[in-house]
Structure formats: C-alpha cells, structure tokens
MARVOVEX-734172 format. One record per atom (N, C-alpha, C): residue number from 1; residue in one letter; atom name; y, z, x. Coordinates in Angstrom, 2 decimals, padded with zeros to 5 digits. Atoms other than C-alpha are relative to their C-alpha. Last residue first. Layout:
[NUM, A, CA, [Y, Z, X]]
...
END
This chain:
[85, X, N, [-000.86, -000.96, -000.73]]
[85, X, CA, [114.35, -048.17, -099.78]]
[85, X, C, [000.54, 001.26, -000.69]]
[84, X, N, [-000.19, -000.77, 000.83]]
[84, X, CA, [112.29, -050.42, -102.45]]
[84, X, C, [000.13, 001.66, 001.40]]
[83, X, N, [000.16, -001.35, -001.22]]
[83, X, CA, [111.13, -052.59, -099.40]]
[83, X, C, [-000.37, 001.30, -001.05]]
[82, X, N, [001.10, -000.22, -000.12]]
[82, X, CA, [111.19, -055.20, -102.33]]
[82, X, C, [-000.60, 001.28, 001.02]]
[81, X, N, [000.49, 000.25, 001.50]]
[81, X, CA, [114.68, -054.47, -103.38]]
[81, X, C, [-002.12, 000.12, 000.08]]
[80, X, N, [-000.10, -001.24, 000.23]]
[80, X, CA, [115.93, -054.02, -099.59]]
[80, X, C, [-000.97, 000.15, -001.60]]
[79, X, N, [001.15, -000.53, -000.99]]
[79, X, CA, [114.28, -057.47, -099.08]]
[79, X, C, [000.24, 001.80, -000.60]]
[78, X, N, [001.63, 000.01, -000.03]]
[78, X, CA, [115.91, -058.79, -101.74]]
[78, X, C, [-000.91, 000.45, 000.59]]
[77, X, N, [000.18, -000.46, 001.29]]
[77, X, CA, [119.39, -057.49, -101.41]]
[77, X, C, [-001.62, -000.14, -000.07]]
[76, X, N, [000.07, -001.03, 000.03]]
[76, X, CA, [118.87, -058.77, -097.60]]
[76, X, C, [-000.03, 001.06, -000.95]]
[75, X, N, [001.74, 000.15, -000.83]]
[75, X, CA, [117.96, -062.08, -099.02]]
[75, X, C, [000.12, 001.23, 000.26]]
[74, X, N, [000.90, 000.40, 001.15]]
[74, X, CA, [121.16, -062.19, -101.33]]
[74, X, C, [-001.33, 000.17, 000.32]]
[73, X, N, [-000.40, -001.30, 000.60]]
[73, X, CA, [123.71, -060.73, -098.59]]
[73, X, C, [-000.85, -000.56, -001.23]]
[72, X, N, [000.37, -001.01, -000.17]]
[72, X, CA, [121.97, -063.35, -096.33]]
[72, X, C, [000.60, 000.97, -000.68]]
[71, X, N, [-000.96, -000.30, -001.21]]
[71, X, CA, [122.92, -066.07, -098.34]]
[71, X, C, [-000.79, 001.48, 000.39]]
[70, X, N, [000.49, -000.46, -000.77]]
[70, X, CA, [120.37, -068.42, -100.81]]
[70, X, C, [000.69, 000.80, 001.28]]
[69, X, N, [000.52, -001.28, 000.15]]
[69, X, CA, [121.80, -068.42, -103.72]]
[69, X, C, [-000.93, 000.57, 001.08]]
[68, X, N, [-000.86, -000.76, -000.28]]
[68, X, CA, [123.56, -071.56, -102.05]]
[68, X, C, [000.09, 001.44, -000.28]]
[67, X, N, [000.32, -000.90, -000.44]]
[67, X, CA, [120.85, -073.63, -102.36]]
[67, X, C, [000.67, 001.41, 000.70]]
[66, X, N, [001.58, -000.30, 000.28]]
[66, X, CA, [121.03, -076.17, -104.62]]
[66, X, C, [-000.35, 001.35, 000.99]]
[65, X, N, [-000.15, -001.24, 001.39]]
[65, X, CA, [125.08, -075.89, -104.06]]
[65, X, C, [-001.86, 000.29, -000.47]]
[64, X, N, [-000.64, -000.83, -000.70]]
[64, X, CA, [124.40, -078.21, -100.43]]
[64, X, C, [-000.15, 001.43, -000.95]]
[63, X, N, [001.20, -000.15, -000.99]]
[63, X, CA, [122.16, -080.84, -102.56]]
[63, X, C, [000.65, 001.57, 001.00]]
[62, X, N, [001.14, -001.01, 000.84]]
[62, X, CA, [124.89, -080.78, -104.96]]
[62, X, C, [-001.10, 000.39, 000.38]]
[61, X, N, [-000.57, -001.02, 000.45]]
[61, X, CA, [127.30, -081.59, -102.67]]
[61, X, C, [-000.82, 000.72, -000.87]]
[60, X, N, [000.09, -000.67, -000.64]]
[60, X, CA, [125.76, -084.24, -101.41]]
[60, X, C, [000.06, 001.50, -000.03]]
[59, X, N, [-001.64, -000.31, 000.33]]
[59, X, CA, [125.52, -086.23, -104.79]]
[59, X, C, [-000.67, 001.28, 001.45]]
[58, X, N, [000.04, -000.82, 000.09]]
[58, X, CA, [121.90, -088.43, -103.99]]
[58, X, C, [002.05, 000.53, -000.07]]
[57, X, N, [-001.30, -000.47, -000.12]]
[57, X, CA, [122.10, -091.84, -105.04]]
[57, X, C, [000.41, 001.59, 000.07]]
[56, X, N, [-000.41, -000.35, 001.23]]
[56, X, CA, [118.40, -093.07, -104.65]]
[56, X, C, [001.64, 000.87, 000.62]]
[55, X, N, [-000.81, 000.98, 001.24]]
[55, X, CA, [117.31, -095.49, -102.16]]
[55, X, C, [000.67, 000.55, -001.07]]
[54, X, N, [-000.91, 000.81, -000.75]]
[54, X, CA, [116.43, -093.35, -099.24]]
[54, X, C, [000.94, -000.15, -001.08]]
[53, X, N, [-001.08, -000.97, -000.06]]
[53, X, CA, [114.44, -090.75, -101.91]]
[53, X, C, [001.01, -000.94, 001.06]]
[52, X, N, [-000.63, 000.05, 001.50]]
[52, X, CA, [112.48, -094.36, -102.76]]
[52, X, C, [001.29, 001.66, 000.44]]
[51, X, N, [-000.75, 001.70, -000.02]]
[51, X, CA, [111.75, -095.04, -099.39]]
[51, X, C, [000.50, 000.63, -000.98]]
[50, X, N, [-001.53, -000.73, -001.01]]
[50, X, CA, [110.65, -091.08, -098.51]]
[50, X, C, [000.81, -001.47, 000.05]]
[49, X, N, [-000.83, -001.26, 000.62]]
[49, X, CA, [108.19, -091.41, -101.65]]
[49, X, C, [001.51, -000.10, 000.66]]
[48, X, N, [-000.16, 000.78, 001.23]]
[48, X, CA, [106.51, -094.76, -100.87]]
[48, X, C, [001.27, 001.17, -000.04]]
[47, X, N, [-001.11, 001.02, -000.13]]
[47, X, CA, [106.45, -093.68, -097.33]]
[47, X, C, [000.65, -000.43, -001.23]]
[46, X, N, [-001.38, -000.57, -001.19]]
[46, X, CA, [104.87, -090.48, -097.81]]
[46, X, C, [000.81, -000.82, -000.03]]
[45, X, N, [-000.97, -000.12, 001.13]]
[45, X, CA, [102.67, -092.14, -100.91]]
[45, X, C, [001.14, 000.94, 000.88]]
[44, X, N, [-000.87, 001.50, 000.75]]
[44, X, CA, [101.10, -094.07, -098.13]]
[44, X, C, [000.76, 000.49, -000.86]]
[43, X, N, [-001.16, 000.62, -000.88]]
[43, X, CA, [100.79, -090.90, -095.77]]
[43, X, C, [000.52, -001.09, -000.99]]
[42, X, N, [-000.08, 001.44, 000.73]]
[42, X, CA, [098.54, -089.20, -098.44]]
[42, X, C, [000.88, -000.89, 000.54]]
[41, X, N, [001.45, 000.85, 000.00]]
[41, X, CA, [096.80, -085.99, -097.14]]
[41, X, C, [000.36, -001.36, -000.52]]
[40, X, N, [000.49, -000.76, -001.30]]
[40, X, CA, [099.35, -083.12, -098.54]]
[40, X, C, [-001.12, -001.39, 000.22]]
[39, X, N, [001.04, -001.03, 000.40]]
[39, X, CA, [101.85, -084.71, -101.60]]
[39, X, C, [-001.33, -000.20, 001.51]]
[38, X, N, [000.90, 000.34, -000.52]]
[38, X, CA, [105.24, -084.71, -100.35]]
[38, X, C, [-001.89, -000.21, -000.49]]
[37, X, N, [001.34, -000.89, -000.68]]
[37, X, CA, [107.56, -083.02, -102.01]]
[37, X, C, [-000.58, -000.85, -000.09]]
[36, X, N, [001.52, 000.75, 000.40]]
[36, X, CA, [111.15, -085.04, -102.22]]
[36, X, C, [-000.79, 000.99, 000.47]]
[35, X, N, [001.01, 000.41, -000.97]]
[35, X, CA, [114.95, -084.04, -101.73]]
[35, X, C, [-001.33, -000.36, -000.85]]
[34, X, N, [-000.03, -000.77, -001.72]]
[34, X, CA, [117.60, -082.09, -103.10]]
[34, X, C, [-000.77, -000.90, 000.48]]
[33, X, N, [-001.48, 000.54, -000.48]]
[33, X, CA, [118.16, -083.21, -107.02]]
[33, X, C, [000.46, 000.36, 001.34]]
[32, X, N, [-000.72, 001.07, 000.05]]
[32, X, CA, [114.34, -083.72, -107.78]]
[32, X, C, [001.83, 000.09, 000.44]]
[31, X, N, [000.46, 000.48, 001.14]]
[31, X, CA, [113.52, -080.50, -106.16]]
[31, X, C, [000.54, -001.24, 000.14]]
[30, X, N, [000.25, 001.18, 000.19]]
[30, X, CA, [113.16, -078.30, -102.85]]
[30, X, C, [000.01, -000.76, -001.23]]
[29, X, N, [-001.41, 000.55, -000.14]]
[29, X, CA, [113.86, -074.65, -102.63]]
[29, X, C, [-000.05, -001.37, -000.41]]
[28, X, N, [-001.11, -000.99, 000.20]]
[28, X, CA, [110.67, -072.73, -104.00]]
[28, X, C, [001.78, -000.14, 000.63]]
[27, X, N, [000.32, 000.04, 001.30]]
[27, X, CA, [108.16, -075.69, -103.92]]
[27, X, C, [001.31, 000.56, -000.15]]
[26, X, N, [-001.00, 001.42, 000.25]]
[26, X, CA, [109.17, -075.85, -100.16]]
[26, X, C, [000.25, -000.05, -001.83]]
[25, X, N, [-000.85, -000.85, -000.21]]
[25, X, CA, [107.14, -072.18, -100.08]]
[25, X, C, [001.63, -001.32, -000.22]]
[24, X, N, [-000.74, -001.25, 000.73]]
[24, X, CA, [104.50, -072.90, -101.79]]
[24, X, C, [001.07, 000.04, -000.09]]
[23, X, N, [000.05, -001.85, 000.00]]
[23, X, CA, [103.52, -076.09, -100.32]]
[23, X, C, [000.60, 000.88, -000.82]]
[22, X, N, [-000.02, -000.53, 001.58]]
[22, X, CA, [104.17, -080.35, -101.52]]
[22, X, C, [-000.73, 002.05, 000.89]]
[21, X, N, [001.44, -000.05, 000.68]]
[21, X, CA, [104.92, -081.24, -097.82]]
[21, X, C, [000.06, 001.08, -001.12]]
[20, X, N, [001.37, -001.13, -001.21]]
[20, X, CA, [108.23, -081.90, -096.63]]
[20, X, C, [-001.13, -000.26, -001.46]]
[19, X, N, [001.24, 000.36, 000.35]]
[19, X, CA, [111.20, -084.52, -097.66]]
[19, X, C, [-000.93, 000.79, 001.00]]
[18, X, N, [001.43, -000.53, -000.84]]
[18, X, CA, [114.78, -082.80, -097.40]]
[18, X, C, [-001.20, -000.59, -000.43]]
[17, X, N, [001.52, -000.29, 000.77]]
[17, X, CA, [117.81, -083.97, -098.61]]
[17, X, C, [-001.28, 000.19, 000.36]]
[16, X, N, [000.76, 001.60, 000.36]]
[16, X, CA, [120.95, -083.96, -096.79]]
[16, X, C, [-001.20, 000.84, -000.35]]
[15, X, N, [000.03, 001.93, 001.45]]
[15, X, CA, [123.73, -082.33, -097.92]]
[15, X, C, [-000.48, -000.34, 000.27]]
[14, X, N, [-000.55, 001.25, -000.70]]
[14, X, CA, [124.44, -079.97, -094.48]]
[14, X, C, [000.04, -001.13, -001.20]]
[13, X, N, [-001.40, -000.57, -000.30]]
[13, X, CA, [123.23, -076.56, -096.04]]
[13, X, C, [000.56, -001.05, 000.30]]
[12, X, N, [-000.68, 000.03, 001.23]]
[12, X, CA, [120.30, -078.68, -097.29]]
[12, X, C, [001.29, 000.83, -000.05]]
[11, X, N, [-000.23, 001.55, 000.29]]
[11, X, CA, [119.43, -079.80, -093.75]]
[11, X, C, [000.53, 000.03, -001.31]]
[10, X, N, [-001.28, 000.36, -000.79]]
[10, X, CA, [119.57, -075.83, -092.58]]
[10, X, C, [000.11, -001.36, -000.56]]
[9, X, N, [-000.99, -000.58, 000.66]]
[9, X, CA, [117.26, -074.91, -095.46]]
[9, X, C, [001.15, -000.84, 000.71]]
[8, X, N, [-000.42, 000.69, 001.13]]
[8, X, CA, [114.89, -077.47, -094.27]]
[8, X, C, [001.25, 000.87, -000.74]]
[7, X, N, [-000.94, 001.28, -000.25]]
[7, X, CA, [115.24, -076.64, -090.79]]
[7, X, C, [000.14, -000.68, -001.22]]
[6, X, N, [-001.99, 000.17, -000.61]]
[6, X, CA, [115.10, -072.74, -091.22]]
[6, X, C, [000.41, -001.59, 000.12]]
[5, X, N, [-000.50, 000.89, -001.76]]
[5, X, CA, [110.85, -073.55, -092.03]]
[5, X, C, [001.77, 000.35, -000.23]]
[4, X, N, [-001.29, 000.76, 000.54]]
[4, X, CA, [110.52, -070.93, -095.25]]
[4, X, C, [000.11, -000.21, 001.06]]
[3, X, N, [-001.19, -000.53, 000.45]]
[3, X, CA, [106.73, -069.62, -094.30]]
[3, X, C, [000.74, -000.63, -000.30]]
[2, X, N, [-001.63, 000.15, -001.29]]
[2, X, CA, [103.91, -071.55, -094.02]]
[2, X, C, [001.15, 000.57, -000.70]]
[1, X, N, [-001.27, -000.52, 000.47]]
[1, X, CA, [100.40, -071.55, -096.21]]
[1, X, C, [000.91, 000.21, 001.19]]
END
C-alpha cells in the first residue's frame, strides 16, 4: 500500500492522464475518463493498456475537473472532520 503520489494528482491538474498501478489509493482518483490502472505484475498488459490510453481521445479538461474536489480547503475540511477537533 502507498499513499496519494503528488505526481499523479499534479499530471491531472495539467490534463494529462495518468497510467499507475491498479492500488487503493490511485483507485480513488484515477478512472476511465483520466487515465488507466495498471494491473500489478503484467508489463504486457502495461503496454497494451498505455497504447490504447495514447490512442484514445481524451477531453483535457475533463481530466483537469476529475479532480478538482480535490483543494486544500476540501482536504483540510477532511482532515479537521476526521481529527474530529
């Protein structure tokens, strides 16, 4: 298990689509209209996968809005929330 890597968020702040490994935590930003999960142990279906997300017509913009509930006044809500301050 791995925390939320900053470079996939940061690549979907930017519009581009992210391909990582099928995990928890990718699970929880990552989908068909952002990018590709990986599945763990299978380089051939890596390539197969990260060809085919090449080839497909992603809308940038929507890749950018996929994650836009994500701002620090939304995370710090959350944290305070779970802290239960």
């Amino acid at each position: 298990y791995e925390g939320l890597p900053l470079v996939a968020l940061e690549s979907l702040a930017c519009g581009t689509p992210v391909a990582a490994t099928d995990i928890a935590c990718h699970r929880e930003i990552i989908n068909e209209k952002n990018g590709v999960l990986l599945a763990t142990g299978n380089p051939v279906s890596w390539r197969d996968e990260i060809l085919n997300l090449l080839n497909r017509k992603i809308d940038r913009e929507q890749v950018k809005n996929s994650i836009a509930h994500l701002n620090w006044n939304s995370i710090a809500q959350a944290y305070l929330n779970w802290a239960k301050f």
